[in-house]
Backbone as a printed PyTorch tensor [residue, N CA C, xyz], in Angstrom:
tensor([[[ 195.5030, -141.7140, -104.9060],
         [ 194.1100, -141.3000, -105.0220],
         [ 193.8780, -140.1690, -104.0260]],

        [[ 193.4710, -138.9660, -104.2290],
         [ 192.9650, -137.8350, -103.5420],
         [ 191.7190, -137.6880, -103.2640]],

        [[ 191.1280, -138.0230, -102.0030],
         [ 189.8380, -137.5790, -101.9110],
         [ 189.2190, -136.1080, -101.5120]],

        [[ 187.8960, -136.1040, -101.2840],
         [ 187.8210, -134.7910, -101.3280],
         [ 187.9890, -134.3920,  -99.7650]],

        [[ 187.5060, -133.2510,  -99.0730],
         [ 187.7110, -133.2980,  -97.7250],
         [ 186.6340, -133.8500,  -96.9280]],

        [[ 187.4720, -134.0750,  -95.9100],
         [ 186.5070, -135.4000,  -95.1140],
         [ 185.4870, -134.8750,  -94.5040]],

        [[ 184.9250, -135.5280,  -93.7860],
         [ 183.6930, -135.4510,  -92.8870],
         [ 183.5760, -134.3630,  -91.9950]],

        [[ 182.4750, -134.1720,  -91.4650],
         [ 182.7690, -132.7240,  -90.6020],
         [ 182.6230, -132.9990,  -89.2330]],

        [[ 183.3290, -134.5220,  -88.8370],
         [ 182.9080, -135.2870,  -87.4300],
         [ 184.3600, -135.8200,  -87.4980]],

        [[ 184.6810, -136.6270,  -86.2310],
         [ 185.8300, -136.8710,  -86.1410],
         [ 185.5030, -138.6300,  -86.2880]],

        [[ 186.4990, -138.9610,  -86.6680],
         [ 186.7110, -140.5490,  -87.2810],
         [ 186.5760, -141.1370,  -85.7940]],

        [[ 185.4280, -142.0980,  -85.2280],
         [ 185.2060, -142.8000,  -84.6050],
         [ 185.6360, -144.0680,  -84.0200]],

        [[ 185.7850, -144.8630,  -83.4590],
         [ 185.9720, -146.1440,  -83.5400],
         [ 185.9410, -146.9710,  -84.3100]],

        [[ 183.8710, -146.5800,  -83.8200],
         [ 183.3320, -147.4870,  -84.8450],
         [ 182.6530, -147.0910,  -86.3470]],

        [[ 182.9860, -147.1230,  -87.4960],
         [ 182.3850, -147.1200,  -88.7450],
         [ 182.1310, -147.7340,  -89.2180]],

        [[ 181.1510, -147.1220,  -90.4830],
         [ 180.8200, -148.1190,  -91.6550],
         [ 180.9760, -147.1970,  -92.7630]],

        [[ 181.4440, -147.8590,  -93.6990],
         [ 181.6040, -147.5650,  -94.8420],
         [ 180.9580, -147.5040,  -95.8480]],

        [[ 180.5180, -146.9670,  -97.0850],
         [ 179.8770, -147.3160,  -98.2600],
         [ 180.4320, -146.7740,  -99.5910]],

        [[ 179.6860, -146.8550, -100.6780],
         [ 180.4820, -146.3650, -101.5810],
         [ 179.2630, -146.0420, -103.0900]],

        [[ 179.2590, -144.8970, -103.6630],
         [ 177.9470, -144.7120, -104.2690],
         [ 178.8350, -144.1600, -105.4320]],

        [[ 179.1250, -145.0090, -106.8000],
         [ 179.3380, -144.4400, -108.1950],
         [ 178.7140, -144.3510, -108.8580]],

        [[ 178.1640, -143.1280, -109.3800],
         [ 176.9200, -142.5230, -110.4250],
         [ 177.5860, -141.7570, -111.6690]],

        [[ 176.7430, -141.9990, -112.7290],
         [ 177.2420, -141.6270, -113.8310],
         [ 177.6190, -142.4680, -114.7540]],

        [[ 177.5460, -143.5720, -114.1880],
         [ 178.4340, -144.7380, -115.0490],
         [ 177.6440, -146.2550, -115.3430]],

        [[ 177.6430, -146.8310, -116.1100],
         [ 176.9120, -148.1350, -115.8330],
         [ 176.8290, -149.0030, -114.7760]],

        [[ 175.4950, -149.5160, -114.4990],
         [ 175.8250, -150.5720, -113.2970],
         [ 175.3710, -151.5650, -113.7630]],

        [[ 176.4300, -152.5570, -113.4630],
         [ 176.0710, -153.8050, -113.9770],
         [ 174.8500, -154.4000, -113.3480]],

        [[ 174.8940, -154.2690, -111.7580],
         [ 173.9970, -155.0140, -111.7780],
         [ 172.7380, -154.5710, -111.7580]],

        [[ 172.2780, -153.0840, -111.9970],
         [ 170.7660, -152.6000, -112.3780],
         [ 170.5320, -152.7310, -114.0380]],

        [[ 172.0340, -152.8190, -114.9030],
         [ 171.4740, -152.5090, -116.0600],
         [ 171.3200, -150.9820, -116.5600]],

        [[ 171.4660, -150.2350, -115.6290],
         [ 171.7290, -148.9310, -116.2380],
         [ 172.2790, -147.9650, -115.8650]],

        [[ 172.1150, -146.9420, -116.0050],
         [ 173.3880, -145.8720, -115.5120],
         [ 172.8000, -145.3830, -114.2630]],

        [[ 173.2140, -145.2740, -113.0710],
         [ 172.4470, -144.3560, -112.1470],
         [ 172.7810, -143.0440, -111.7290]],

        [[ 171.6480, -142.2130, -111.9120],
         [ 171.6820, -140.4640, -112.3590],
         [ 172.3540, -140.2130, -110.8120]],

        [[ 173.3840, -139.1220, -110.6830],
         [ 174.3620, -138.3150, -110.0810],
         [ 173.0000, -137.5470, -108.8670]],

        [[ 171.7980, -137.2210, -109.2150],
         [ 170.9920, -136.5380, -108.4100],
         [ 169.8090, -137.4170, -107.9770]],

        [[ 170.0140, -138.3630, -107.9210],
         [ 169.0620, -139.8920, -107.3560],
         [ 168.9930, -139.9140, -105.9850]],

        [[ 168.9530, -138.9680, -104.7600],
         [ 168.8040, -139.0620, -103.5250],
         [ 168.3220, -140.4480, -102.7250]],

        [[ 167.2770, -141.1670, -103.7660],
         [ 166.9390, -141.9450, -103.4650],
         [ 167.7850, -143.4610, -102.6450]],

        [[ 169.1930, -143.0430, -103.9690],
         [ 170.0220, -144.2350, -104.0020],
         [ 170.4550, -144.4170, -102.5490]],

        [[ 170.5570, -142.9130, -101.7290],
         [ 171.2340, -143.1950, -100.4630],
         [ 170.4460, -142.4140,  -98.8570]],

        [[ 169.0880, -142.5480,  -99.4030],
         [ 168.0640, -141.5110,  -98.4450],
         [ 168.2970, -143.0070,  -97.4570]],

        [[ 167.4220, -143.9610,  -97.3390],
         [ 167.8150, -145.0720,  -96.5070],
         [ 168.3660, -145.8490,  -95.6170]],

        [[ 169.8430, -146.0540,  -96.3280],
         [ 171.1590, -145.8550,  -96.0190],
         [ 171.4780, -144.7680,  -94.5740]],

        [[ 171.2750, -143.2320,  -95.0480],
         [ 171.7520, -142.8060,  -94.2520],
         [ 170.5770, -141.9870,  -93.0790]],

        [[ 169.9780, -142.1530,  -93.5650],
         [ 168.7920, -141.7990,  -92.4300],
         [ 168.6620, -142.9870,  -91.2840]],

        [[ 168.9780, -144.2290,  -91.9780],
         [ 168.9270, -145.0900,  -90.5240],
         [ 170.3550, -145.0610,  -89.8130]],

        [[ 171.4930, -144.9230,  -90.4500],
         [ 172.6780, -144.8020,  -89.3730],
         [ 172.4190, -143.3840,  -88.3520]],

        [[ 171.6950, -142.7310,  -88.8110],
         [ 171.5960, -141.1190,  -88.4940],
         [ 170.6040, -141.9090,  -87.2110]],

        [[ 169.4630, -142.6230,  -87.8550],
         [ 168.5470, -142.8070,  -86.2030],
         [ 169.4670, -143.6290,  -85.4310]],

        [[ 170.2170, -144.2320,  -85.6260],
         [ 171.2650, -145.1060,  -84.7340],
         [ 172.1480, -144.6140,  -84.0570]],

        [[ 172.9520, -143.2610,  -84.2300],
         [ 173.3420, -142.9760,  -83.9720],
         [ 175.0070, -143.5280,  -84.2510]],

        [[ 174.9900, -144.1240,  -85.5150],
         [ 176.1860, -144.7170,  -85.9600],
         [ 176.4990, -144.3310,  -86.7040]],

        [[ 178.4410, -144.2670,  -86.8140],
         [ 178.5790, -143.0330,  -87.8520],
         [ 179.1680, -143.6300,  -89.3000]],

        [[ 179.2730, -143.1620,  -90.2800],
         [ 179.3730, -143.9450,  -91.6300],
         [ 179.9410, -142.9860,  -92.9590]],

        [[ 180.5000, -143.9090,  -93.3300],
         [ 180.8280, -142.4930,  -94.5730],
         [ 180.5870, -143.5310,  -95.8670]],

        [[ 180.1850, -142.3110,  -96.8070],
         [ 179.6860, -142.4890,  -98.0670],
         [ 180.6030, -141.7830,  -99.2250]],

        [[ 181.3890, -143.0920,  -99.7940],
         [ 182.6210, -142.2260, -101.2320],
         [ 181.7510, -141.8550, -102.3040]],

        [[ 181.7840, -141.3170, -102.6760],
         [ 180.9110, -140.8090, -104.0840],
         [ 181.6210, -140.0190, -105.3820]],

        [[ 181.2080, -140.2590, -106.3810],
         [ 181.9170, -139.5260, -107.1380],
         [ 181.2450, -138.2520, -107.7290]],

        [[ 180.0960, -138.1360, -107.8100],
         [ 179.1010, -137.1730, -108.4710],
         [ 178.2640, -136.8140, -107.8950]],

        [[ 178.1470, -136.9560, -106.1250],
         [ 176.1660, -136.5230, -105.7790],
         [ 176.6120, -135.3030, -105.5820]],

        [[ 175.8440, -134.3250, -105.9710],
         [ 175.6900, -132.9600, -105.9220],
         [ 175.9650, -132.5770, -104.4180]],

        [[ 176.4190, -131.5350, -104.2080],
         [ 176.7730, -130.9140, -103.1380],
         [ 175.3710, -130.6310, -102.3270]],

        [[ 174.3010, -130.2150, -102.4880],
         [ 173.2770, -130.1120, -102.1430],
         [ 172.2860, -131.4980, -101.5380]],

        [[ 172.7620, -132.5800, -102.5360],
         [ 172.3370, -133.9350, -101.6740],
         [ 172.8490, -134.4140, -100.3580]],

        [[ 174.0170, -133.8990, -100.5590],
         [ 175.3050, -134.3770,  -99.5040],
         [ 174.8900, -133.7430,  -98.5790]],

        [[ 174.1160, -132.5280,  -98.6730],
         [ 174.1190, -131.6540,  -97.4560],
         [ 172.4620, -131.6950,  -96.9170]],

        [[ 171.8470, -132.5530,  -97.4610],
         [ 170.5570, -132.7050,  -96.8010],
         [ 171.0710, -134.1320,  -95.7930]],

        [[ 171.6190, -134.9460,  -96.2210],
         [ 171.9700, -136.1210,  -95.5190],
         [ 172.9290, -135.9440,  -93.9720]],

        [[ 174.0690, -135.0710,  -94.7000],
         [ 175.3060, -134.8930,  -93.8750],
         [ 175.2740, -134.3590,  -92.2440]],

        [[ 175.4340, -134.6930,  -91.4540],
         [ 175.1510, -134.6180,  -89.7510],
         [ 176.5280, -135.2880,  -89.3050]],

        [[ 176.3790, -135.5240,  -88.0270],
         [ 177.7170, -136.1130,  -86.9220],
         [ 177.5430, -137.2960,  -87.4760]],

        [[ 176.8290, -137.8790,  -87.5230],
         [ 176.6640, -139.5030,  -87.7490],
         [ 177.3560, -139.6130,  -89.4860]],

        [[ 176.4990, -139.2750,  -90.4520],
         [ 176.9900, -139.4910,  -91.5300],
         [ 177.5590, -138.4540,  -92.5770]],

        [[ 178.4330, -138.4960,  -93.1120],
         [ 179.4920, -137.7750,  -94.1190],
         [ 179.7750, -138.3870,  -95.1050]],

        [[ 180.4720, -137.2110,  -96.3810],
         [ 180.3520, -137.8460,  -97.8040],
         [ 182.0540, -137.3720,  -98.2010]],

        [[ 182.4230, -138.4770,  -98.6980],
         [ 183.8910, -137.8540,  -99.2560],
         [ 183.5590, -137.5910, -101.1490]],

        [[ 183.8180, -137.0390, -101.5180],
         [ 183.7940, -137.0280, -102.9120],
         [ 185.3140, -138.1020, -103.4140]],

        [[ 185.3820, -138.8270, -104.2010],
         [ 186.5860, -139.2470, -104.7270],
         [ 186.9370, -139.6140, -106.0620]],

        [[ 187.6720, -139.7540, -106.4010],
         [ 187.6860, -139.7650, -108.4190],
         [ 187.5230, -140.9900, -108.4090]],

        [[ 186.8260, -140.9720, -109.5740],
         [ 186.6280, -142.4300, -110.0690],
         [ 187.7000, -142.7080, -111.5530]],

        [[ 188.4010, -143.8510, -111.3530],
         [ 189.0600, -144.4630, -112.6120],
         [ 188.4910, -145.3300, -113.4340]],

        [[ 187.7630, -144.7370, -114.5600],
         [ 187.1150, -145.1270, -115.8500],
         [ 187.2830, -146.4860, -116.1790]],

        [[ 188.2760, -146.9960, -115.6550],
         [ 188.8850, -148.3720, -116.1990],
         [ 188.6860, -149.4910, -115.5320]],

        [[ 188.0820, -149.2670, -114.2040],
         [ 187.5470, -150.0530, -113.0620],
         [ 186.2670, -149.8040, -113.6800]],

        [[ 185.3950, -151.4410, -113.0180],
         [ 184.1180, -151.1860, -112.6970],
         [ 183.6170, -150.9470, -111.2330]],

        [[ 182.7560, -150.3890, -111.3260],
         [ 182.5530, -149.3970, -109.7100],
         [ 181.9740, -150.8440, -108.8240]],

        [[ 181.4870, -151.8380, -108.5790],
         [ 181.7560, -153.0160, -107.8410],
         [ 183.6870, -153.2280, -107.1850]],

        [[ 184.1590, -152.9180, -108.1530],
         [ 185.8600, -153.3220, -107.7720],
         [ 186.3370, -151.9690, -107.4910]],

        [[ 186.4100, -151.2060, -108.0280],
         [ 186.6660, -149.9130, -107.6600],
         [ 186.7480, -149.1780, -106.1580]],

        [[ 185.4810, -149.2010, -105.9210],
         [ 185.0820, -149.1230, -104.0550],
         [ 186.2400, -150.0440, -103.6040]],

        [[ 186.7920, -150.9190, -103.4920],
         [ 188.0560, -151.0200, -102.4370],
         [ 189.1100, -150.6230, -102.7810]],

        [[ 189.3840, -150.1930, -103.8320],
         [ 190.9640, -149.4210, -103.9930],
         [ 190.1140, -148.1390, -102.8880]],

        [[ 188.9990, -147.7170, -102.9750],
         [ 188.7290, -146.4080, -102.2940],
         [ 188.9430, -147.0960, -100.8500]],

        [[ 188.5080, -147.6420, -100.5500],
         [ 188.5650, -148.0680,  -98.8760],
         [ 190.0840, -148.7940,  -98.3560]],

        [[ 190.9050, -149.0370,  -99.4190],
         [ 191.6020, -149.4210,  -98.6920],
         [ 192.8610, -148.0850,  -98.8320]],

        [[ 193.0060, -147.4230,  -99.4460],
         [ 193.1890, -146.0460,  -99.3440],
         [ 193.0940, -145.5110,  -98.3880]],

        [[ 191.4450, -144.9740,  -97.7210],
         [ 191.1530, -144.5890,  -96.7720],
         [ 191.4840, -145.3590,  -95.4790]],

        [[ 191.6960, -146.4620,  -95.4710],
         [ 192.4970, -147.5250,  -94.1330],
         [ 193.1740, -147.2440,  -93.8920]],

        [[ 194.6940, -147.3500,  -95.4460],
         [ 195.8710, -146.6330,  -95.1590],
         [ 195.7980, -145.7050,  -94.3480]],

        [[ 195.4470, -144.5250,  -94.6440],
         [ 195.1840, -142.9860,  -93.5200],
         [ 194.5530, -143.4630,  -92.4550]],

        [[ 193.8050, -144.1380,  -91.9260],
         [ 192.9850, -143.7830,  -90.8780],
         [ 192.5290, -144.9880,  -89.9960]],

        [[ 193.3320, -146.2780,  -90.2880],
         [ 193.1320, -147.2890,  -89.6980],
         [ 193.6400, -147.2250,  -88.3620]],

        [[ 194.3590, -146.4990,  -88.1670],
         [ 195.0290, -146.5560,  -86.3530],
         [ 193.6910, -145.5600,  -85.9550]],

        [[ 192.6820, -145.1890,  -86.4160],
         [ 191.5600, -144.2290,  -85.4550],
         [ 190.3090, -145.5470,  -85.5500]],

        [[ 190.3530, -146.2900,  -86.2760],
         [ 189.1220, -147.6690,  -86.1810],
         [ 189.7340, -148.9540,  -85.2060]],

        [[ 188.5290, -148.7620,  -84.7900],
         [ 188.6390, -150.1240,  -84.4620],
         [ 187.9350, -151.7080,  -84.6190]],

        [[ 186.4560, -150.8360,  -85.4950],
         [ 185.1830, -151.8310,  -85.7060],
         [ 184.9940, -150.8340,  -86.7770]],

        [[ 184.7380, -152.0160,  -87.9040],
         [ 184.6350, -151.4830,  -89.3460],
         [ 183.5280, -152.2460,  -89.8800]],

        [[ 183.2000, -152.0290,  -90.6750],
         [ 181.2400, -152.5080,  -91.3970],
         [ 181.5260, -151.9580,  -92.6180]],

        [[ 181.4590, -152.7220,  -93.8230],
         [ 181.3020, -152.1850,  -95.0310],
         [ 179.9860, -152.8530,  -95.5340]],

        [[ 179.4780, -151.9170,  -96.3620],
         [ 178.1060, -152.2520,  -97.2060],
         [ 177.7140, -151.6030,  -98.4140]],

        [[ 176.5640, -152.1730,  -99.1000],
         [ 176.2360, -151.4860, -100.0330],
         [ 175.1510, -150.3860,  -99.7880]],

        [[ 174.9710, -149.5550, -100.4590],
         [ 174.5760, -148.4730, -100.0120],
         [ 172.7430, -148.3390, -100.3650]],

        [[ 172.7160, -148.7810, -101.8600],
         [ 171.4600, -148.2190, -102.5080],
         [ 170.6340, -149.3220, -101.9690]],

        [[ 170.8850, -150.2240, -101.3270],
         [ 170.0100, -151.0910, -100.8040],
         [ 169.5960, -152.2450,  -99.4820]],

        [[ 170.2880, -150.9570,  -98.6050],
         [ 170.9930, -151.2350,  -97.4840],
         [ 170.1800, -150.7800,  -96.6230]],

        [[ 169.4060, -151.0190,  -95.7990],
         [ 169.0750, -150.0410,  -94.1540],
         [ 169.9150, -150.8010,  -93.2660]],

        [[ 170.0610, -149.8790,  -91.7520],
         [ 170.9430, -150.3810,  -90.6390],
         [ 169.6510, -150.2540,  -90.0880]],

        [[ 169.2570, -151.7480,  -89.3360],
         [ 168.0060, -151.6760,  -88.0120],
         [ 168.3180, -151.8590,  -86.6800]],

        [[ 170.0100, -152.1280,  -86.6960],
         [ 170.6680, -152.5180,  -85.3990],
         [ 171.9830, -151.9120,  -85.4520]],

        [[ 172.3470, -151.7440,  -84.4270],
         [ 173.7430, -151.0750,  -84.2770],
         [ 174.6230, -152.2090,  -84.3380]],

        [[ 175.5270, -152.6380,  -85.4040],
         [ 176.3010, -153.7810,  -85.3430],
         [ 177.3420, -153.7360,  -84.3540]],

        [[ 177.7770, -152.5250,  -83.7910],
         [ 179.4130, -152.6530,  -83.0380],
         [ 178.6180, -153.2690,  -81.5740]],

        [[ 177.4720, -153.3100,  -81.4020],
         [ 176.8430, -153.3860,  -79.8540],
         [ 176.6330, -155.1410,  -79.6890]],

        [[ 176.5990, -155.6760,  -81.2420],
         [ 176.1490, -157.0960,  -81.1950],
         [ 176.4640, -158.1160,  -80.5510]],

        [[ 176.2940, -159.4010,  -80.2340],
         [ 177.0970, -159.6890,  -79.2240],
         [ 177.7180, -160.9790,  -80.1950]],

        [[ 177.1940, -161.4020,  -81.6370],
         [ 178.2690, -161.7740,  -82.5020],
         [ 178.6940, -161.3380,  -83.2440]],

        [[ 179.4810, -159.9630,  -83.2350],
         [ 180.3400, -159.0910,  -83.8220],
         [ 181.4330, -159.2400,  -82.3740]],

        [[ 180.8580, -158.8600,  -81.2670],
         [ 181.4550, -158.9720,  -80.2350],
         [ 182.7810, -160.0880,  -80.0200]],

        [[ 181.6210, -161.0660,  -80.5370],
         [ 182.7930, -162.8100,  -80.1610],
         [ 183.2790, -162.9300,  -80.9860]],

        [[ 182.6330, -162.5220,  -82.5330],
         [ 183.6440, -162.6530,  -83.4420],
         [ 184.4590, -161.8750,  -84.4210]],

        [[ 185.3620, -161.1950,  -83.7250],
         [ 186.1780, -159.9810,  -84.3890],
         [ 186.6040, -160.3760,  -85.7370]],

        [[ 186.8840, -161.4300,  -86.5080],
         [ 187.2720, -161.5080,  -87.7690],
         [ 186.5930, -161.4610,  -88.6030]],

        [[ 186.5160, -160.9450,  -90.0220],
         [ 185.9870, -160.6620,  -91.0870],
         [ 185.2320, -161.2730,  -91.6660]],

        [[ 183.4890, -160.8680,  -91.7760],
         [ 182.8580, -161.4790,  -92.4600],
         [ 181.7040, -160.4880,  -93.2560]],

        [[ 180.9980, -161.6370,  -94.0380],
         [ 180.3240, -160.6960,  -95.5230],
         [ 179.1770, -161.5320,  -95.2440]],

        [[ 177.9690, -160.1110,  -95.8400],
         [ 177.1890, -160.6430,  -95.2990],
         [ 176.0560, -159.8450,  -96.7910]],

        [[ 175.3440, -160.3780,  -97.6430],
         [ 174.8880, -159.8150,  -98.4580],
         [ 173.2910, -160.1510,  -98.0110]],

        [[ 172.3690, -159.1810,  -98.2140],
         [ 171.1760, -159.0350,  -98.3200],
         [ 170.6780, -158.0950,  -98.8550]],

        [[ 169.5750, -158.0150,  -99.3660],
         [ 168.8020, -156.8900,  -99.9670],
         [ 168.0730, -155.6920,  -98.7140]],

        [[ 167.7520, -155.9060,  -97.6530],
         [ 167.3550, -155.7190,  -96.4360],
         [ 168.2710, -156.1990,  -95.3020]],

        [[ 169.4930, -155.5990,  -94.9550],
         [ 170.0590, -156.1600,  -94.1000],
         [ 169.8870, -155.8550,  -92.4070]],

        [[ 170.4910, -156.9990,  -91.5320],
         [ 169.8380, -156.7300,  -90.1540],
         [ 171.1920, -156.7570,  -89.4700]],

        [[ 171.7370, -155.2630,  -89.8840],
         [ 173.6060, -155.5960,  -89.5500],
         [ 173.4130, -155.7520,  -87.8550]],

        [[ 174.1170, -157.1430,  -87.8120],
         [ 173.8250, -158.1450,  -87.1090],
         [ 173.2530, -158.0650,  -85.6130]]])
């Protein structure tokens, strides 16, 4: 898988990840979500941006012009192909674990989430149970309070 070129910040410690496929059905809205929907990821990245936490967003279609109202030190957009044959729920981790491959010796605290319905109100790497508990956990909400 080839992505597009990376971020215009250097890979951090600490990240978070996301992943935004447009163009295609979503199962779980029921419909297709349009490629120029700013909306899907204004949220998302305006609060890592007030946090000062940095995050990247895979995408397959947001216009170059969305990318670049969002895009700062904190948050960046990779463009990456999408395979028709996946649904974009399963899809997003062939992308992330891709991107691990390359770049897991520069992380050290990782956060994955969903994007279109996601704010960050806390800096998770600062938490003090992220802190105690370094092993992997999932955490779904509609409004999340990464931890």
């Amino acid at each position: 898988m080839n992505f597009g070129p990376a971020p215009n910040f250097s890979i951090g410690k600490n990240l978070i990840l996301s992943c935004l496929i447009t163009g295609v059905y979503d199962v779980n809205r029921n419909t297709v979500l349009k490629n120029k929907d700013s909306s899907l990821l204004r949220e998302w990245a305006k609060s890592l941006t007030k946090l000062g936490v940095q995050g990247i967003l895979f995408h397959n279609d947001i216009p170059d012009e969305v990318c670049a109202n969002y895009q700062n030190e904190h948050v960046g957009f990779i463009r990456i192909p999408y395979a028709i044959e996946f649904n974009p729920n399963v899809y997003r981790y062939f992308v992330y674990q891709q991107f691990l491959a390359n770049h897991s010796h520069e992380i050290e605290n990782l956060f994955v989430t969903d994007v279109s319905d996601v704010v960050a109100v806390q800096n998770p790497f600062i938490h003090p149970f992220l802190l105690k508990t370094p092993t992997p956990c999932s955490v779904e909400m509609s409004l999340i309070l990464l931890c």
